[in-house]
C-alpha positions as a Markdown table, in Angstrom:
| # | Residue | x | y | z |
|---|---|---|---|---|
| 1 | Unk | 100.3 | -63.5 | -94.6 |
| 2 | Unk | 96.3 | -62.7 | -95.0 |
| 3 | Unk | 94.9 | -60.6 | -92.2 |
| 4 | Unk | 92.9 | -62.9 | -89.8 |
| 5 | Unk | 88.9 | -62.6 | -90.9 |
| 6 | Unk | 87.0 | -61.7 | -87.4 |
| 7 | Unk | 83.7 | -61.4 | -89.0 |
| 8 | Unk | 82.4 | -64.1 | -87.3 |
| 9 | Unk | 83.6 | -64.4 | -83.9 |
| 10 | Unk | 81.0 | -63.9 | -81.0 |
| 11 | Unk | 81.1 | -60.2 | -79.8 |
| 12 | Unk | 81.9 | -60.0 | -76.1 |
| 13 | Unk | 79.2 | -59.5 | -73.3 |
| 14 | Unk | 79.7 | -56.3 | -73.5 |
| 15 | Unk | 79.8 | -55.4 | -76.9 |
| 16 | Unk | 76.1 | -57.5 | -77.0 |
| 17 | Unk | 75.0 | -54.9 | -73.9 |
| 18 | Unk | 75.7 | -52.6 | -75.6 |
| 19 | Unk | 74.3 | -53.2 | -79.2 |
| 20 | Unk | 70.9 | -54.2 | -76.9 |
| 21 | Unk | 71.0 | -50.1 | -75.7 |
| 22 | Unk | 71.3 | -49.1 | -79.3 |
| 23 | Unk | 68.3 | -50.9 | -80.7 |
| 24 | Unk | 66.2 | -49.9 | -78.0 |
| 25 | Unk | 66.9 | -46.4 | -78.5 |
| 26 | Unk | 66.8 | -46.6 | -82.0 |
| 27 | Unk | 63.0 | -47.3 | -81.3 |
| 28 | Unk | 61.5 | -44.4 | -80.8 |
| 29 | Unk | 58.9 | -44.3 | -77.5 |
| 30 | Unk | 55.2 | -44.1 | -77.9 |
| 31 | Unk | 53.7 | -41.1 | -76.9 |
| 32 | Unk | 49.7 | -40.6 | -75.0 |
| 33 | Unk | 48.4 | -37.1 | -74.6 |
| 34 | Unk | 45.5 | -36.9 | -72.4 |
| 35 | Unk | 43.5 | -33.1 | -73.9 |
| 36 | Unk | 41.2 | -31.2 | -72.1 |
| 37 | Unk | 39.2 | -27.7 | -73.1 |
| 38 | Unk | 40.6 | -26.2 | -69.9 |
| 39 | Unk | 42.7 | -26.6 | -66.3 |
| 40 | Unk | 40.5 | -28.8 | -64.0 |
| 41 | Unk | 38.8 | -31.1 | -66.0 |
| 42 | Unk | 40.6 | -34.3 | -64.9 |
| 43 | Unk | 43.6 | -34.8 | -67.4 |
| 44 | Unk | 46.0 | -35.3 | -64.6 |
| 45 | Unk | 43.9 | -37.2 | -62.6 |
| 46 | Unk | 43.3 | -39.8 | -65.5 |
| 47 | Unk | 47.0 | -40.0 | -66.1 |
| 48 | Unk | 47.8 | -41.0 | -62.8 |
| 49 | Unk | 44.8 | -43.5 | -62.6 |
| 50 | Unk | 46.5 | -44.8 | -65.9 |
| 51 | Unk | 49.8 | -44.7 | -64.5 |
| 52 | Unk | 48.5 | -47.3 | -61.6 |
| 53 | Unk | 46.6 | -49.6 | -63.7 |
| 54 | Unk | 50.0 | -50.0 | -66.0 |
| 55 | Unk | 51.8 | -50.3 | -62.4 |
| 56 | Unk | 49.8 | -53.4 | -61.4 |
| 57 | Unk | 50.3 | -54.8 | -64.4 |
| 58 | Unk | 54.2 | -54.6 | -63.8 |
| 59 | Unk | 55.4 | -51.9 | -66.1 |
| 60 | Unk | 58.0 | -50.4 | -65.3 |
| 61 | Unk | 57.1 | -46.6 | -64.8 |
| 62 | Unk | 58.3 | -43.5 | -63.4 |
| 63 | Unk | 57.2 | -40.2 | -63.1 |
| 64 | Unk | 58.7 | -37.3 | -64.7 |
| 65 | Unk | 56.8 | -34.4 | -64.1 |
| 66 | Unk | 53.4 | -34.0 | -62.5 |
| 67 | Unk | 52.1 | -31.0 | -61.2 |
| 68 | Unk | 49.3 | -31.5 | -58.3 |
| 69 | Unk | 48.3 | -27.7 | -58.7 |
| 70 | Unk | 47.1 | -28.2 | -54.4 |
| 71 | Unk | 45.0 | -30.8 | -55.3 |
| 72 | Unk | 44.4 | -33.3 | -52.4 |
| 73 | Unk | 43.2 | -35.9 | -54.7 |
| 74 | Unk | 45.5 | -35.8 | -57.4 |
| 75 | Unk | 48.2 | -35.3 | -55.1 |
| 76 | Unk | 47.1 | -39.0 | -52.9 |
| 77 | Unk | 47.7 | -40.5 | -56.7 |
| 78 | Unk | 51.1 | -39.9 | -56.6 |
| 79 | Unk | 51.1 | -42.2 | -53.5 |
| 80 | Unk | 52.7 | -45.6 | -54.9 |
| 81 | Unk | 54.8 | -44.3 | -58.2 |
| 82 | Unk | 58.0 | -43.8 | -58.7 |
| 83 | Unk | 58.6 | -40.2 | -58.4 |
| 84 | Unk | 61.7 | -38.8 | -60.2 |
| 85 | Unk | 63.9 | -35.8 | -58.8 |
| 86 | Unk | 63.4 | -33.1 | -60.1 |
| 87 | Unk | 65.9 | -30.4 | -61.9 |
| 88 | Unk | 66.3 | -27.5 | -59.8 |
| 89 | Unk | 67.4 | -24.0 | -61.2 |
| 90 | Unk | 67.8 | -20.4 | -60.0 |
| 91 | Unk | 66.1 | -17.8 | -61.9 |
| 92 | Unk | 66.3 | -14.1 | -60.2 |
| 93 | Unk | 66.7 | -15.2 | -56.7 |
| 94 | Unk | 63.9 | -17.7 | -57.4 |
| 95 | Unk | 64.6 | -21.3 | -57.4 |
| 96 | Unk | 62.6 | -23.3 | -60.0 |
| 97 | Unk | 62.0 | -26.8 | -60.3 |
| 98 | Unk | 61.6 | -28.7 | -63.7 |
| 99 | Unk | 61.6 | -32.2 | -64.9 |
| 100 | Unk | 65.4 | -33.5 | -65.2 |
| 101 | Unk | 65.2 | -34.9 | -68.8 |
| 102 | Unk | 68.5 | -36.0 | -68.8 |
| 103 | Unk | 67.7 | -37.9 | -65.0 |
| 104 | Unk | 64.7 | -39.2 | -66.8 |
| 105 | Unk | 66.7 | -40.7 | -69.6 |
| 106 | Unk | 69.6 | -42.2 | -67.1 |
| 107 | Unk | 66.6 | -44.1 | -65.6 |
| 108 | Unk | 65.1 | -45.5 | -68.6 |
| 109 | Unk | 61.6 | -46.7 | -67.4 |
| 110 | Unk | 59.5 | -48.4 | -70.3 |
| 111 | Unk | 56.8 | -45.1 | -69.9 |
| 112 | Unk | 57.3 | -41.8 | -68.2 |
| 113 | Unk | 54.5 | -39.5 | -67.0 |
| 114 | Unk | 55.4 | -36.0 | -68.2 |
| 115 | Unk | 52.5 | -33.4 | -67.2 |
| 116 | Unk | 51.5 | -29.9 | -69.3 |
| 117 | Unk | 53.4 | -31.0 | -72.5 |
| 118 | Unk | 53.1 | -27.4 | -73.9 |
| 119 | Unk | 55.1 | -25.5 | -70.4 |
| 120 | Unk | 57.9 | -23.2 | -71.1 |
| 121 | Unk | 60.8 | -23.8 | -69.3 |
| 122 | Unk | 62.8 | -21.7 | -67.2 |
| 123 | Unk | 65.9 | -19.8 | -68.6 |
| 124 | Unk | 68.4 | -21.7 | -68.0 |
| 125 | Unk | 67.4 | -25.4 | -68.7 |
| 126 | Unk | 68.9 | -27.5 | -71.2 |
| 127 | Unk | 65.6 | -26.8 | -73.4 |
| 128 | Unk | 63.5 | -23.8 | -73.6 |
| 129 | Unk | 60.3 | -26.1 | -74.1 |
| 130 | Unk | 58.9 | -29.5 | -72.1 |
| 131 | Unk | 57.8 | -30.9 | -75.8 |
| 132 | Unk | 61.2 | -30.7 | -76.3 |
| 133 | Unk | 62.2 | -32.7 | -73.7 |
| 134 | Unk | 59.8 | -35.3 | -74.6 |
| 135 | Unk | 61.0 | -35.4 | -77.9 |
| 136 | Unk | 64.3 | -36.3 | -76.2 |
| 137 | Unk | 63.3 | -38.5 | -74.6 |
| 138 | Unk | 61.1 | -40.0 | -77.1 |
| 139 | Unk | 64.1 | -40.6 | -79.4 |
| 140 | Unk | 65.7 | -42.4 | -76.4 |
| 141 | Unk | 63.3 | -45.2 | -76.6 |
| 142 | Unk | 60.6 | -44.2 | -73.6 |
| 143 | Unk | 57.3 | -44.5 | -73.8 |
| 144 | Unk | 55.5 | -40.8 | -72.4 |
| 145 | Unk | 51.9 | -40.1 | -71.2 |
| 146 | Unk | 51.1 | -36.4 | -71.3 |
| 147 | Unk | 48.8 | -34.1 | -70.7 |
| 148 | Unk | 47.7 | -31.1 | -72.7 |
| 149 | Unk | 44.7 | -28.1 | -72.9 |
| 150 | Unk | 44.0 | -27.7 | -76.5 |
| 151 | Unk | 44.0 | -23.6 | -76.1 |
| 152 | Unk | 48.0 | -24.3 | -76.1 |
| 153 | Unk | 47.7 | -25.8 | -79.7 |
| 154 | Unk | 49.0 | -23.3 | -81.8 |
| 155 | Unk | 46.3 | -23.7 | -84.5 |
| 156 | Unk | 43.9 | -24.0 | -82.1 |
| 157 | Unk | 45.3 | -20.7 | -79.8 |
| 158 | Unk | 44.8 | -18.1 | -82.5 |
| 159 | Unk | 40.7 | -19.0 | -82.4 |
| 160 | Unk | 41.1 | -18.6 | -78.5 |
| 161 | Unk | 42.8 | -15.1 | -78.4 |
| 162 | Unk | 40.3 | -14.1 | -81.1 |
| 163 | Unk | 37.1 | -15.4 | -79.9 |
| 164 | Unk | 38.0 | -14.9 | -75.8 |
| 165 | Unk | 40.2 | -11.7 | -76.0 |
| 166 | Unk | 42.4 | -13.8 | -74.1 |
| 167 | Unk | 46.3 | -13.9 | -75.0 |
| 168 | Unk | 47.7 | -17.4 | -75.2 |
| 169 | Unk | 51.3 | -17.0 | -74.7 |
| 170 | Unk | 52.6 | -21.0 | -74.0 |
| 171 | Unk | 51.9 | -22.7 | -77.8 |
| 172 | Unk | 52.2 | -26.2 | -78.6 |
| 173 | Unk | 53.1 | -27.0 | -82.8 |
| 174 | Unk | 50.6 | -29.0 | -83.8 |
| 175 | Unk | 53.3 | -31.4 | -85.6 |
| 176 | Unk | 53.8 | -32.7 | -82.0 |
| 177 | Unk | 50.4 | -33.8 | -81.6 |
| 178 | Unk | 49.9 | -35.3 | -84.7 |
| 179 | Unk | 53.1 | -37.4 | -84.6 |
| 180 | Unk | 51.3 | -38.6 | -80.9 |
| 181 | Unk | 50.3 | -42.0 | -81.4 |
| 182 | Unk | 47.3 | -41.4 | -78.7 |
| 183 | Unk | 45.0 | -38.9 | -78.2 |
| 184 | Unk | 42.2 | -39.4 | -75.6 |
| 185 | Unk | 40.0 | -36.0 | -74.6 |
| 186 | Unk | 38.7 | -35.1 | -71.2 |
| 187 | Unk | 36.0 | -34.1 | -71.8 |
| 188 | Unk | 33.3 | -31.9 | -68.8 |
| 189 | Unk | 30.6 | -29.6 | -69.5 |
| 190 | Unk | 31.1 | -26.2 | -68.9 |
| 191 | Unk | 28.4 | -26.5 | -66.1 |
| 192 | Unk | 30.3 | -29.4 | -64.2 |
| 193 | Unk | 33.5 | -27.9 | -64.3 |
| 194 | Unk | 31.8 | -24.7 | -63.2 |
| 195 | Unk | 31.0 | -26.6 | -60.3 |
| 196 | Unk | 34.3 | -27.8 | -59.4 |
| 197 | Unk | 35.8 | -24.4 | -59.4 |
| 198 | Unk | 33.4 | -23.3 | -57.3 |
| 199 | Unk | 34.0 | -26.4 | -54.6 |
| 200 | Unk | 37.3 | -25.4 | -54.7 |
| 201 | Unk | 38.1 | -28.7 | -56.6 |
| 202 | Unk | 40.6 | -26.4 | -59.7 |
| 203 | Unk | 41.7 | -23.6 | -57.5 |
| 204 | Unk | 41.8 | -22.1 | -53.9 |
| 205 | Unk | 38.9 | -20.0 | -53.1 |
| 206 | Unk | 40.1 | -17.0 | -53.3 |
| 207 | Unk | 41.4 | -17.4 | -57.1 |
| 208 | Unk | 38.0 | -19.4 | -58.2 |
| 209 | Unk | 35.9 | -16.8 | -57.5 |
| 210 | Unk | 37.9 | -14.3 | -59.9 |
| 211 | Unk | 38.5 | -17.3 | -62.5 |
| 212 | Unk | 34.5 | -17.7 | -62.9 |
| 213 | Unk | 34.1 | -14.2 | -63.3 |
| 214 | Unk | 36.9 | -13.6 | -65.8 |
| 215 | Unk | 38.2 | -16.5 | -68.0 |
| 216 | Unk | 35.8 | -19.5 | -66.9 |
| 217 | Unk | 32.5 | -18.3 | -67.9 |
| 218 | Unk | 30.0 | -20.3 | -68.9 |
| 219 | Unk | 30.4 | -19.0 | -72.7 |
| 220 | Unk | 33.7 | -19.0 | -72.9 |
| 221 | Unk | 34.1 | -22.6 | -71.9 |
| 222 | Unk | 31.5 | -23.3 | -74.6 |
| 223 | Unk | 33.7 | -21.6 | -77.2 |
| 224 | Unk | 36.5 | -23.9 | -75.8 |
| 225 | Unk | 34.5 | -27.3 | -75.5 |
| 226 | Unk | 33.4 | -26.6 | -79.1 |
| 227 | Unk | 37.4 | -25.6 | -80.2 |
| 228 | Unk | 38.5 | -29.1 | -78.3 |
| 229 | Unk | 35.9 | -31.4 | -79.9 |
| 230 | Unk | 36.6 | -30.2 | -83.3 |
| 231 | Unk | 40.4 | -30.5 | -82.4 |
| 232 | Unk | 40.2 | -33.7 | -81.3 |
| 233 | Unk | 37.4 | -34.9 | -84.2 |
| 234 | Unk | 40.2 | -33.5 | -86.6 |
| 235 | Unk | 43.0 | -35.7 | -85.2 |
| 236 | Unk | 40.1 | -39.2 | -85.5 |
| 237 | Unk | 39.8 | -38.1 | -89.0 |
| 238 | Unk | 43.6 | -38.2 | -89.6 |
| 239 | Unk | 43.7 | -41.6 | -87.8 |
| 240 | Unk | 40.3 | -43.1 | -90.0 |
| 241 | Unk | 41.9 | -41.7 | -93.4 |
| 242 | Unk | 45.4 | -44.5 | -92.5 |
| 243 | Unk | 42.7 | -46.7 | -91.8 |
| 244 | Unk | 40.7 | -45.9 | -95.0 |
| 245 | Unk | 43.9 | -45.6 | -97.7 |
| 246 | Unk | 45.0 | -49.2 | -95.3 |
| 247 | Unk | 42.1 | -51.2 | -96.0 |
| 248 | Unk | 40.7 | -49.7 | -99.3 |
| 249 | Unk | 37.8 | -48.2 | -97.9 |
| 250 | Unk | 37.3 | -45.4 | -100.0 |
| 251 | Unk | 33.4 | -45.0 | -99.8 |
| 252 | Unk | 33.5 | -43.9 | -95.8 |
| 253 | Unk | 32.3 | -40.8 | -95.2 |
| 254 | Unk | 34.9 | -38.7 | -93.4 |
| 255 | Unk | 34.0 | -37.4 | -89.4 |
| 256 | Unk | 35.2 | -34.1 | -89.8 |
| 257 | Unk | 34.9 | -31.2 | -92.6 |
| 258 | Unk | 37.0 | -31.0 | -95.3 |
| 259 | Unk | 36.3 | -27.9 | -97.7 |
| 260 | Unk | 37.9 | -28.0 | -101.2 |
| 261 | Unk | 37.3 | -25.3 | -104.3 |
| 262 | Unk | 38.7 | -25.9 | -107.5 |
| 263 | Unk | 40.7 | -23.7 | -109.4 |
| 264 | Unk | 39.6 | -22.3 | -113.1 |
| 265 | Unk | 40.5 | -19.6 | -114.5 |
| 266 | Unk | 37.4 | -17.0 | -114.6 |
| 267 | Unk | 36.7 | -14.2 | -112.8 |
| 268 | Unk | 33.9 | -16.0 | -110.5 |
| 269 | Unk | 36.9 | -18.6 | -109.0 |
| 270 | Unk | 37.8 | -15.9 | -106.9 |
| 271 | Unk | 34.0 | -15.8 | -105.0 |
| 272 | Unk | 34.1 | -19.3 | -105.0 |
| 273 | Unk | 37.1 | -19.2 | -103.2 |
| 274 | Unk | 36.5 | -16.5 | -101.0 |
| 275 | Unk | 33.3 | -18.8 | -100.2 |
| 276 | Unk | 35.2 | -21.8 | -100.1 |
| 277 | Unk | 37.4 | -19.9 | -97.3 |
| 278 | Unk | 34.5 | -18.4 | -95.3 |
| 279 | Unk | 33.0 | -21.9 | -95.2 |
| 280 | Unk | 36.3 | -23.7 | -93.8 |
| 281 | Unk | 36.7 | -21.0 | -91.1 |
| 282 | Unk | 32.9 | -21.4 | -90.2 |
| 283 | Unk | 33.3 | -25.2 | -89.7 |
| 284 | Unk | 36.8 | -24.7 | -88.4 |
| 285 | Unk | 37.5 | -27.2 | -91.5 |
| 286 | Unk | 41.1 | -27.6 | -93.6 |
| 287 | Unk | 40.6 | -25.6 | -96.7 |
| 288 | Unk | 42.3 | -27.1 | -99.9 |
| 289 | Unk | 41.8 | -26.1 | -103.4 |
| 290 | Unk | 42.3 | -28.4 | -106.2 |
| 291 | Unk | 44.5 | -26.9 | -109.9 |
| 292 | Unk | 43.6 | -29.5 | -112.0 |
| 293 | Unk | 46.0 | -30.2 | -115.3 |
| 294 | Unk | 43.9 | -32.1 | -118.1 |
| 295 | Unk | 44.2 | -32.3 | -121.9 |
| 296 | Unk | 42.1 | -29.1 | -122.0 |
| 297 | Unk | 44.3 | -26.8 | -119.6 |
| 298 | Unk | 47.2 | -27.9 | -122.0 |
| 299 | Unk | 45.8 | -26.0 | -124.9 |
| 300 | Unk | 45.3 | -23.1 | -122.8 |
| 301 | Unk | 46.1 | -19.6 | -124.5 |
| 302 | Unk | 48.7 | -17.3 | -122.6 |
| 303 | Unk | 45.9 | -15.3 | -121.2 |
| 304 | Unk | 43.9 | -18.2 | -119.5 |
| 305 | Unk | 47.3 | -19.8 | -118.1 |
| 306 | Unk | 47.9 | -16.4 | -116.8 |
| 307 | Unk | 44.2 | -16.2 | -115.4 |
| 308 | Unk | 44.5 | -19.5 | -113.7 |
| 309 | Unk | 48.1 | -19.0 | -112.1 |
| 310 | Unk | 46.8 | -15.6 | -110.4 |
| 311 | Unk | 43.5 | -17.4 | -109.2 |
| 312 | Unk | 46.4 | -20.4 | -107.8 |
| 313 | Unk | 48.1 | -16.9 | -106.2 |
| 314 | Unk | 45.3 | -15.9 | -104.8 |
| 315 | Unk | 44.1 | -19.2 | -103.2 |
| 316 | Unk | 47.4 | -19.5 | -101.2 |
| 317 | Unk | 46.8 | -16.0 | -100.2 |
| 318 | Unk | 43.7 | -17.3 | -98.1 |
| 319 | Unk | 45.7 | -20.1 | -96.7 |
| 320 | Unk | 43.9 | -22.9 | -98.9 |
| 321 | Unk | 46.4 | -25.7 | -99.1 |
| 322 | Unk | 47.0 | -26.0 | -103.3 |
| 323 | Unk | 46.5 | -29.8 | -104.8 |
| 324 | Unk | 48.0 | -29.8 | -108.5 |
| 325 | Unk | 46.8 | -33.2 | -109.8 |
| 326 | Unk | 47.3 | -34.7 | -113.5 |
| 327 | Unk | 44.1 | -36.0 | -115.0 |
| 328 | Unk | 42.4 | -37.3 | -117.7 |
| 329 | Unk | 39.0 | -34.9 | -117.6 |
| 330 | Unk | 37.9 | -32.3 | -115.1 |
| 331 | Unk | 35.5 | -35.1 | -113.4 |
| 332 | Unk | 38.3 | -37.8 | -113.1 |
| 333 | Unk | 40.3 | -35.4 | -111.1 |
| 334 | Unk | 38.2 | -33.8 | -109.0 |
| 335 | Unk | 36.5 | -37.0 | -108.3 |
| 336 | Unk | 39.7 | -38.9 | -107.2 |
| 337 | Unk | 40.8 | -35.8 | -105.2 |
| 338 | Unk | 37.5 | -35.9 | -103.9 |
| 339 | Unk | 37.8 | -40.1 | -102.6 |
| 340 | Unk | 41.6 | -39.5 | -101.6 |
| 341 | Unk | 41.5 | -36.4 | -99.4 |
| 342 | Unk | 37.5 | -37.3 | -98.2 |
| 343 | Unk | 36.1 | -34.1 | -98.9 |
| 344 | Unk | 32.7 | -33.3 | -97.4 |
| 345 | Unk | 31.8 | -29.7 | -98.9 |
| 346 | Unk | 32.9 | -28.7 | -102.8 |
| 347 | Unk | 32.8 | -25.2 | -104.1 |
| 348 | Unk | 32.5 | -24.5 | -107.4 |
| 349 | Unk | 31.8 | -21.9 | -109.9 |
| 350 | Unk | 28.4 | -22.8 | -111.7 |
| 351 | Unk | 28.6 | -24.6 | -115.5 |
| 352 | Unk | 25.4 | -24.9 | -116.8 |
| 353 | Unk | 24.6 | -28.2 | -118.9 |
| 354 | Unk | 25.7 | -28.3 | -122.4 |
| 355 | Unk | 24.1 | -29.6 | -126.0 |
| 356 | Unk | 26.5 | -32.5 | -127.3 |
| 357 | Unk | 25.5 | -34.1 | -130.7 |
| 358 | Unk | 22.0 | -33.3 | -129.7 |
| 359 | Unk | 21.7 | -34.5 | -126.1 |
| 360 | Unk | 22.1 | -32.4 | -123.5 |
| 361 | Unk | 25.4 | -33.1 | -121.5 |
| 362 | Unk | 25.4 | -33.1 | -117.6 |
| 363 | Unk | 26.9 | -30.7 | -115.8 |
| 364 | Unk | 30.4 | -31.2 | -113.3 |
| 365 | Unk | 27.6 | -30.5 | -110.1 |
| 366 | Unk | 25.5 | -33.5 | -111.7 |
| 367 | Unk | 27.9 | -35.8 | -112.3 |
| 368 | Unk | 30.0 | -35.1 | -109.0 |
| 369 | Unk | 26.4 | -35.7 | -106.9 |
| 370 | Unk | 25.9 | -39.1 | -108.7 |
| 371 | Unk | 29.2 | -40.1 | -108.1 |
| 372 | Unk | 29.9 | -39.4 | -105.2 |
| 373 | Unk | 27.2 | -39.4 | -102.5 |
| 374 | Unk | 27.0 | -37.7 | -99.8 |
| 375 | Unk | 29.1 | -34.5 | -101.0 |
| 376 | Unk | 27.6 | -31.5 | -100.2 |
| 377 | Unk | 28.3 | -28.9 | -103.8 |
| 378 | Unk | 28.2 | -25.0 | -103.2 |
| 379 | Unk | 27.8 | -23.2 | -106.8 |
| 380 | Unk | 28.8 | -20.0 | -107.2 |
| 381 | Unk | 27.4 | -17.9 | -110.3 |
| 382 | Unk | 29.0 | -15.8 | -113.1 |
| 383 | Unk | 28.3 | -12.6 | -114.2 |
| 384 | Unk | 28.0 | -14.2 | -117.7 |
| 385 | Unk | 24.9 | -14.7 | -119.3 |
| 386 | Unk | 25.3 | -18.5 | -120.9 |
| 387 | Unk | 23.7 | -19.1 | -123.9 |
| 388 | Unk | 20.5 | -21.3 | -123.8 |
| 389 | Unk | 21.7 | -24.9 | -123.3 |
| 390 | Unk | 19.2 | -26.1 | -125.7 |
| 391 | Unk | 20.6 | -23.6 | -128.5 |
């Protein structure tokens, strides 16, 4: 006798209750980040306004972990939101309270407010980082709003310990904010918020007065404005290139920097990169140099593929991200690379025009500028004198 086929029978109310869970946490929750250049410039106070709006409209929310830092009106927000218990831990004699992830999860609201996404946790809780926890509870299937100061960014932190003097020990990895499928900056001038320290608005009197002295002077919230905007500038342009490759729209000109050099395999490649490099880290621009592979590199002698592999060494060695890209000439690759990773600057090592069959042959800088306007071409010389073009 055949075993009985149960394929098709109708799972139980459970077992449907329970396949329900499963798809929902198989869809992994949304998260917001709210960035600001510095503590006081209204990221909390935003979230929580956000938080009511979504209220009204009946989503179901709950907060996480919010941090009122003693202020009066960002505390009265909290008025009129679900307000989660916290996780409470004893560290040296100390008791600590953090954000009970797993209390979080047990609840399963549709979004979560989770304040100062890059805070370290006390020793002792589940997870030594609060990204972490929002990454668990991401992959649970719960929307987060967070908060974040972009000196926490650890590409942007190095620039802050190097251009303040100031060590930035809590770091975020930027590979959690660009996998955020929000980012909306808070932005203040260095003046205003200047003023709000000094109204007591950020911190108690007696700490504002030593925080505009020391860490929130008026330059050094400049140097931190202008690190956010590019930041956050950077993260639009990641967003606009989707959009671009999406739609086909090849021809928009990107809104950040992009800086690319491309490989050869003389001497002068090495300036040009060093130039190339200098120039990325003055516009605070990705640096990316380009190895191009055409019929001409292939019959290459040993010496110039050796050439070209220590000028690839030596562009990794300044941090330039390498493209190796197949192409049929040196102006179809450089131009595609050009369109697909929206370059804005190109350094090059300087070709003068050549005599073909009589006619004078444009050079790579010519025919780049016609084709691709807009790009902004750096040459860099040689030491070699090139015969007349003419000749």
């Amino acid at each position: 006798m055949s075993q009985r086929d149960t394929s098709d029978a109708r799972p139980s109310g459970d077992e449907m209750l329970a396949r329900v869970r499963s798809e929902t946490a198989s869809q992994r929750g949304r998260l917001r980040v709210y960035v600001g250049m510095a503590p006081g410039v209204g990221k909390t106070y935003k979230m929580l306004e956000e938080a009511h709006r979504r209220s009204e409209r009946g989503t179901d929310l709950a907060v996480g972990f919010v941090e009122a830092h003693g202020r009066p009106r960002t505390a009265a927000l909290l008025d009129g939101l679900e307000v989660l218990p916290r996780l409470r831990i004893e560290y040296r004699g100390v008791v600590v309270e953090e954000m009970d992830t797993e209390a979080v999860m047990r609840r399963h609201p549709e979004v979560v407010l989770v304040d100062e996404l890059a805070h370290t946790n006390v020793p002792g809780s589940p997870r030594e980082k609060r990204w972490q926890d929002v990454e668990a509870i991401r992959d649970a299937g719960i929307d987060v709003i967070s908060t974040c100061n972009t000196q926490h960014v650890e590409s942007v932190a190095d620039a802050v310990e190097t251009i303040l003097g100031v060590p930035v020990r809590e770091r975020l990895p930027d590979d959690v904010l660009e996998t955020a499928d929000e980012i909306e900056l808070v932005d203040m001038s260095p003046h205003a918020l200047r003023q709000r320290m000094r109204h007591g608005n950020v911190y108690p009197p007696d700490r504002a007065a030593s925080a505009l002295e020391r860490f929130f002077t008026e330059a050094n919230l400049t140097a931190l404005r202008d690190l956010t905007l590019r930041f956050v500038a950077g993260q639009i342009d990641e967003e606009l290139e989707a959009t671009v490759s999406d739609r086909g729209l090849a021809r928009l000109a990107p809104v950040s920097e992009r800086v690319m050099a491309v490989i050869d395999d003389s001497d002068a490649c090495r300036r040009a990169l060093r130039r190339a490099a200098s120039l990325a880290s003055a516009l605070r621009a990705p640096l990316l140099a380009l190895a191009l592979e055409t019929p001409e590199t292939g019959r290459y002698a040993v010496e110039r593929i050796r050439d070209l592999n220590t000028n690839v060494e030596y562009a990794t060695d300044l941090g330039a991200e390498i493209v190796h890209f197949e192409a049929a000439s040196s102006i179809a690759g450089v131009t595609e690379i050009i369109r697909r990773r929206r370059i804005s600057h190109l350094v090059l090592v300087y070709s003068p025009r050549r005599a073909v069959g009589g006619l004078l042959r444009p050079s790579l800088a010519d025919e780049l500028l016609q084709r691709v306007p807009g790009l902004d071409v750096h040459l860099i010389g040689t030491d070699k004198h090139p015969e007349a073009a003419t000749r």
